[in-house]
Steps between C-alpha positions, in 0.01 A plus 500: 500500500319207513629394795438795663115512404475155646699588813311766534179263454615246767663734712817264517767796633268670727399160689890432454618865609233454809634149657887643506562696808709809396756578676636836267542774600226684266674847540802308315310331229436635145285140420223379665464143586237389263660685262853260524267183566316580145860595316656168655215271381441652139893500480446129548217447306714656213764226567728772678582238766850692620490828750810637221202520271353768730739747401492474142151515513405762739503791294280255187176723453282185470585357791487833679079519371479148642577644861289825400773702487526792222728333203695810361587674871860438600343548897301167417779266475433149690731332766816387439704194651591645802132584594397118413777377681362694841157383451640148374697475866206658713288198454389348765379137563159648591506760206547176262215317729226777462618535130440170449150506673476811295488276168210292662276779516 
């Protein structure tokens, strides 16, 4: 949670979620982007390093308040390997760039 509150302080995922050009198909997508940027980082700010983690963890109620999701709903799960690995993939060198400048901000 207290990553979250500063997050949400700094606005970390939202500059983040801003600089990467999605390319989704939003009619397709049950997460939205700042919403996997903010589970990725506090998974690895937890010292859940590994995408496998992802899975075991997506249905964790803590992490699911982190990305403002409600804890106890089944409908509220987070992504899953297969989602990370399609973001993962869909990086571009210029998503990466403005990220970077992103961080500078």
């Amino acid at each position: 949670m207290l990553l979250r509150d500063i997050d949400h302080q700094i606005g970390l995922t939202h500059c983040l979620a801003h600089a990467f050009d999605n390319q989704r198909r939003l009619s397709c997508t049950d997460h939205p982007l700042r919403d996997l940027l903010a589970q990725r980082i506090y998974l690895i700010a937890c010292g859940y390093e590994d995408d496998n983690d992802a899975n075991a963890l997506r249905k964790d109620a803590i992490f699911k308040l982190g990305v403002d999701r409600k804890p106890l709903d089944s409908d509220s799960d987070l992504a899953s390997i297969p989602t990370f690995s399609c973001l993962d993939n869909a990086a571009t060198t210029r998503d990466v760039y403005r990220m970077a400048k992103a961080f500078s901000k």
